[in-house]
C-alpha positions as CSV (number, residue, x, y, z in Angstrom):
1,X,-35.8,-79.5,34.6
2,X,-37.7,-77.9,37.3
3,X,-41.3,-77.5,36.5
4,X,-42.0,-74.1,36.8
5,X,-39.8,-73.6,34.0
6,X,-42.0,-74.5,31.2
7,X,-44.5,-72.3,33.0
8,X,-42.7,-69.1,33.1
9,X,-41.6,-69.6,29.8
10,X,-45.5,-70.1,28.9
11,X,-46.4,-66.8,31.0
12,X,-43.7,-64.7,29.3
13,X,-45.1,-65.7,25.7
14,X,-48.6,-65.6,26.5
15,X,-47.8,-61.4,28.3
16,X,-45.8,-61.0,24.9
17,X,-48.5,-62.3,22.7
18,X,-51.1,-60.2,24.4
19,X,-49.2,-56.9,23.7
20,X,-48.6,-58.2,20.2
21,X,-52.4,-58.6,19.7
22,X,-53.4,-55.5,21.0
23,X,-50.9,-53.8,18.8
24,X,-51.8,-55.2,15.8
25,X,-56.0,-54.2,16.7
26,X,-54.8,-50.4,16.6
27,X,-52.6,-50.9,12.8
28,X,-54.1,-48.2,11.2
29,X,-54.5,-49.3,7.1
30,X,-53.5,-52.6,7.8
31,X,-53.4,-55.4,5.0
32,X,-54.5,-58.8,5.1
33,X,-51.5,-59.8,6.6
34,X,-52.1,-57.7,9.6
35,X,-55.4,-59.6,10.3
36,X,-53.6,-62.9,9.7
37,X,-51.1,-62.5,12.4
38,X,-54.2,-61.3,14.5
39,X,-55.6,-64.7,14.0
40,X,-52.3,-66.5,14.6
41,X,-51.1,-64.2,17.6
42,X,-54.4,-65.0,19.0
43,X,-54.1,-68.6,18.3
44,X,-51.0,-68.7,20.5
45,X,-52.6,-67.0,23.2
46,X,-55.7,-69.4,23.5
47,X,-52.6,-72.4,22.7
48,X,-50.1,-71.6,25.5
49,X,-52.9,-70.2,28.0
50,X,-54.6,-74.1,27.5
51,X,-51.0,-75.7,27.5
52,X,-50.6,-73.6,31.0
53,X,-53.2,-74.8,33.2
54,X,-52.6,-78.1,32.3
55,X,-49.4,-77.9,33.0
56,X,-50.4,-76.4,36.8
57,X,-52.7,-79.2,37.1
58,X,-50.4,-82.1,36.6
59,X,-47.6,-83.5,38.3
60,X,-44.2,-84.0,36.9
61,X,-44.3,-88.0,36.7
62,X,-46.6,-87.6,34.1
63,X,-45.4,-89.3,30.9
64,X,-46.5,-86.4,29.1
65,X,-45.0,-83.2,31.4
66,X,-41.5,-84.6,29.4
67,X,-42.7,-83.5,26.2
68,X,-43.8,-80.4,27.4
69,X,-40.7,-79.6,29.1
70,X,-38.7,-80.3,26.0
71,X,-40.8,-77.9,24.6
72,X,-39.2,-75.1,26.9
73,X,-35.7,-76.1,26.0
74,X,-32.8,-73.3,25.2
75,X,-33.8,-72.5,21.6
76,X,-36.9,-74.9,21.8
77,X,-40.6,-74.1,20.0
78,X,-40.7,-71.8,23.2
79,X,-38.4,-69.6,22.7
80,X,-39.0,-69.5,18.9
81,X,-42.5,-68.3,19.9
82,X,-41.0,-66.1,22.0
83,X,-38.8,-64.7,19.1
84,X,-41.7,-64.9,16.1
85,X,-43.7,-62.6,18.6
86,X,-40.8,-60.0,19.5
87,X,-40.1,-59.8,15.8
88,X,-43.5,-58.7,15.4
89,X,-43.4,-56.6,18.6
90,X,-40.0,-54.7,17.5
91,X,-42.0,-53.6,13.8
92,X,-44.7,-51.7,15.6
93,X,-43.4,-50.5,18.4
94,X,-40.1,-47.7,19.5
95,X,-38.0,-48.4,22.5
96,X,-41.4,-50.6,23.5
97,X,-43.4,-47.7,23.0
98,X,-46.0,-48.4,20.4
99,X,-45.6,-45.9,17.5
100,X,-47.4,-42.6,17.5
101,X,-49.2,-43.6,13.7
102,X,-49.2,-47.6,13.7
103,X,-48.8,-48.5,10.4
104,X,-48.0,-51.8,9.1
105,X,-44.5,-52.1,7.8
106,X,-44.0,-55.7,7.0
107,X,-43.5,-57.1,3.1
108,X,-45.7,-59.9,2.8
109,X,-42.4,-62.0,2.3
110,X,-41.9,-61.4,6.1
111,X,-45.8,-62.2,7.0
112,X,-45.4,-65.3,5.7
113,X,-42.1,-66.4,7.1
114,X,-43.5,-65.5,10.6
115,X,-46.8,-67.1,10.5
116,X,-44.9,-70.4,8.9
117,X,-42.8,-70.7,11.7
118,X,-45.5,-70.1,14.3
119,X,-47.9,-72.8,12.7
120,X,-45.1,-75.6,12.6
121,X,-44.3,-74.4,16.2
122,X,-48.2,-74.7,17.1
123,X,-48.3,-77.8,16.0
124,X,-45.3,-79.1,18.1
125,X,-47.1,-77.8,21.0
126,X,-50.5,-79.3,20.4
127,X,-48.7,-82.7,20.1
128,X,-47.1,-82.1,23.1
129,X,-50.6,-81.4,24.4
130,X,-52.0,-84.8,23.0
131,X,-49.9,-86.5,24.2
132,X,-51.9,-85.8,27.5
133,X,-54.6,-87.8,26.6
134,X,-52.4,-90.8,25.4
């Protein structure tokens, strides 16, 4: 797999996440929920942006880069990032326009089923990460 692939992937998610997060600061009457997926869209952010450098500071051979890469495999924890965020995304926004009046729209059902998915996917990455230092 080449290397830059991981990294686009990385970039994509971490442009996504920072629309997601500046949506969610402008929810007008939001719940708990909306804060939550603040904290976790945010939590991505800082996650893939660290994940990132590293991954433009090492070099391929690296024992580690191969867990990484399998991270950015066709329906890998990547692109469930990727999808947990444009779920969010397509709720608050119209044709990619944010909505005129934000308001948050999600059951808490929904919350919850998207911030489970991106803590298990978190912690796929931050093993990946670790596995740096092994």
């Amino acid at each position: 797999m080449d290397p830059l692939s991981p990294i686009a992937s990385i970039i994509a998610i971490l442009q996504l996440s920072a629309k997601v997060l500046a949506y969610l600061n402008d929810v007008k009457d939001a719940s708990k929920g909306q804060a939550q997926c603040a904290i976790e869209a945010s939590n991505v952010h800082n996650l893939l942006t660290n994940l990132r450098f590293r991954l433009e500071e090492g070099h391929a051979y690296q024992p580690w880069f191969n867990a990484v890469q399998a991270l950015a495999v066709e329906h890998g924890p990547l692109d469930q990032f990727k999808q947990a965020l444009e779920t969010l995304q397509a709720k608050m926004t119209n044709g990619g326009r944010l909505k005129n009046t934000l308001v948050w729209k999600f059951k808490k059902e929904e919350v919850d089923a998207i911030l489970a998915q991106i803590e298990r996917l978190k912690t796929l990455t931050e093993i990946a990460l670790q596995m740096d230092h092994l």
